[in-house]
C-alpha positions in Angstrom: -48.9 -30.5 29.4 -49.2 -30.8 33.2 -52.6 -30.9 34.5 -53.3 -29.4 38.2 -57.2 -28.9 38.8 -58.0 -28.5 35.8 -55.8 -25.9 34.9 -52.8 -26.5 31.6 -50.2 -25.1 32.3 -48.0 -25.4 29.0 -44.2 -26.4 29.1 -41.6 -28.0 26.6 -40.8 -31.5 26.5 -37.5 -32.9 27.2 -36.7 -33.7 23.2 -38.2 -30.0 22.0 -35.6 -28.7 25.0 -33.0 -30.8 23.6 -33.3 -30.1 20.1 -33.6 -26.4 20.6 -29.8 -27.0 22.4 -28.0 -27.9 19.6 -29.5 -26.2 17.2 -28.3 -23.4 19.0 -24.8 -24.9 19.7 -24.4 -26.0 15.8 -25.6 -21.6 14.8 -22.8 -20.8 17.8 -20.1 -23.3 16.4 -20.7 -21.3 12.7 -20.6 -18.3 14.0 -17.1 -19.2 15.8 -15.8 -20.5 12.5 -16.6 -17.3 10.9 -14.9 -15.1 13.6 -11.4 -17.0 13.5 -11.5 -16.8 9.7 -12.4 -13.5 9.5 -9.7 -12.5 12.5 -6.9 -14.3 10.5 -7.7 -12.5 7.6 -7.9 -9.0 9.6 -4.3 -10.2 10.9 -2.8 -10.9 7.2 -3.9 -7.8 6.2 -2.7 -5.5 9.2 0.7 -7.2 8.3 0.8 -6.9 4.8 -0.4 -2.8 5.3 2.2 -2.3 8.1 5.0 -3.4 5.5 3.5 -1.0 2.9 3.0 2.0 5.8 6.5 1.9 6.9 7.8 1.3 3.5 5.6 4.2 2.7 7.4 6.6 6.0 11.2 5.1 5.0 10.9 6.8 1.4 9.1 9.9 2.4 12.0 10.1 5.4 14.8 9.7 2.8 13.2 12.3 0.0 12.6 14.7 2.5 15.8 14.3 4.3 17.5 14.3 0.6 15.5 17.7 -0.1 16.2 19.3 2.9 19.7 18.6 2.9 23.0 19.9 1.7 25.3 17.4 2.0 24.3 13.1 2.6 27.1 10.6 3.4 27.8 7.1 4.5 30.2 7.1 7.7 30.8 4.6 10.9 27.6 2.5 10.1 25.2 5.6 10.0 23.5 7.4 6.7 24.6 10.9 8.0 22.4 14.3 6.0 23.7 17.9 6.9 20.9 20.1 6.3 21.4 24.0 5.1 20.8 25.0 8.6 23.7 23.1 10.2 21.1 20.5 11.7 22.2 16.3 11.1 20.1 14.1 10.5 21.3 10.4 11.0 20.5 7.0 10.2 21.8 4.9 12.1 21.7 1.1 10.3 21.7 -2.0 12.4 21.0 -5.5 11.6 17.3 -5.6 11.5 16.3 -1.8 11.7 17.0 1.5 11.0 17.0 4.2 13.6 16.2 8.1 12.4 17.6 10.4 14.5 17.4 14.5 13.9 16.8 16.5 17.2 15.5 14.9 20.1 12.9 12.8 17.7 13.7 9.1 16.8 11.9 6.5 14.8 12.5 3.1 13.9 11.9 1.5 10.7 11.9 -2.1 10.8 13.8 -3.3 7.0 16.3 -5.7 7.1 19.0 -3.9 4.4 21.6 -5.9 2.8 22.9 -3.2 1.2 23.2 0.9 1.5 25.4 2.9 -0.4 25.7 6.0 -2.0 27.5 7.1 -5.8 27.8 9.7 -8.2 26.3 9.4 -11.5 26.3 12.3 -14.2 22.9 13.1 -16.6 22.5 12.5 -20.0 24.2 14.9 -21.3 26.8 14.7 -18.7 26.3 18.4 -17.7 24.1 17.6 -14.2 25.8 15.6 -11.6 23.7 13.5 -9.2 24.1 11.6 -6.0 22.6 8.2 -5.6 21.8 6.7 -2.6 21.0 3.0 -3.2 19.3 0.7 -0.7 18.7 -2.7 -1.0 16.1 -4.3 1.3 16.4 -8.0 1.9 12.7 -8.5 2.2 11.4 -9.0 -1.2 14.7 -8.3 -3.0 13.3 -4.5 -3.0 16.2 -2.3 -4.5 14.9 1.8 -3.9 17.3 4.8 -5.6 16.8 8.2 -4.1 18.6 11.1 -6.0 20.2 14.5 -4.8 21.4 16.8 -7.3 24.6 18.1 -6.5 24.9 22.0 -7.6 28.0 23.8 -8.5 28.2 25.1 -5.6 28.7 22.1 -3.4 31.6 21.2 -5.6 33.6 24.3 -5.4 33.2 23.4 -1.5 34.5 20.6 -1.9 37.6 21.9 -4.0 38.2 24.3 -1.0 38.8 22.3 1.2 
């Protein structure tokens, strides 16, 4: 305390100024601590929910496409779907991504595929005949099947022709 005419005027010492420092730096340092965990965390899951969100968009893409289509084929590096109003809608599959394409709208999904293909396989009692498109995704050896059933129809078309 600092005496001036008899007046106290009342301060902190040195030490209590000190003290009250790091206390306050040790309550900032924890605080830090639990921001960077809690950041990397936030960033592991935003990672782990974009894989599942545009796995998520790449099957609804290929069921819709597959519904809305007449015809799907593999040809020059693109997955290629004529729907029943003339309209194509293309997949175009490069090393690291796959680029959508119908109209002027394009999006991107970011799979690495080792494999795409597409088959024929018949039901079980042989009377239905299905088209399988097959894609095999190298992150986390994920195998999807997407199935189009292929009407009479279609394959007196393709007798036609």
């Amino acid at each position: 305390m600092l005496v001036s005419n008899n007046k106290c005027v009342g301060a902190f010492t040195i030490v209590e100024a000190v003290v009250g420092m790091v206390i306050m730096a040790i309550i900032m340092a924890v605080i830090f601590v639990i921001y960077s965990i809690t950041l990397e965390r936030m960033f592991d899951f935003k990672k782990q929910n974009e894989y599942t969100t545009n796995l998520n968009r790449l099957t609804y893409s290929f069921n819709k496409a597959i519904f809305e289509s007449e015809e799907m084929r593999l040809a020059d590096g693109q997955l290629v779907f004529t729907n029943y109003d003339g309209n194509l809608t293309r997949y175009t599959i490069n090393k690291d991504y796959l680029v959508r394409t119908a109209g002027e709208f394009k999006d991107t999904f970011n799979f690495k595929f080792s494999a795409l293909k597409i088959d024929t396989l018949s039901g079980q009692q042989g009377k239905e005949i299905y088209q399988r498109l097959n894609c095999n995704i190298s992150e986390g050896d994920l195998s999807l099947n997407f199935y189009k059933k292929i009407y009479a129809n279609a394959t007196l078309k393709n007798i036609d022709k």
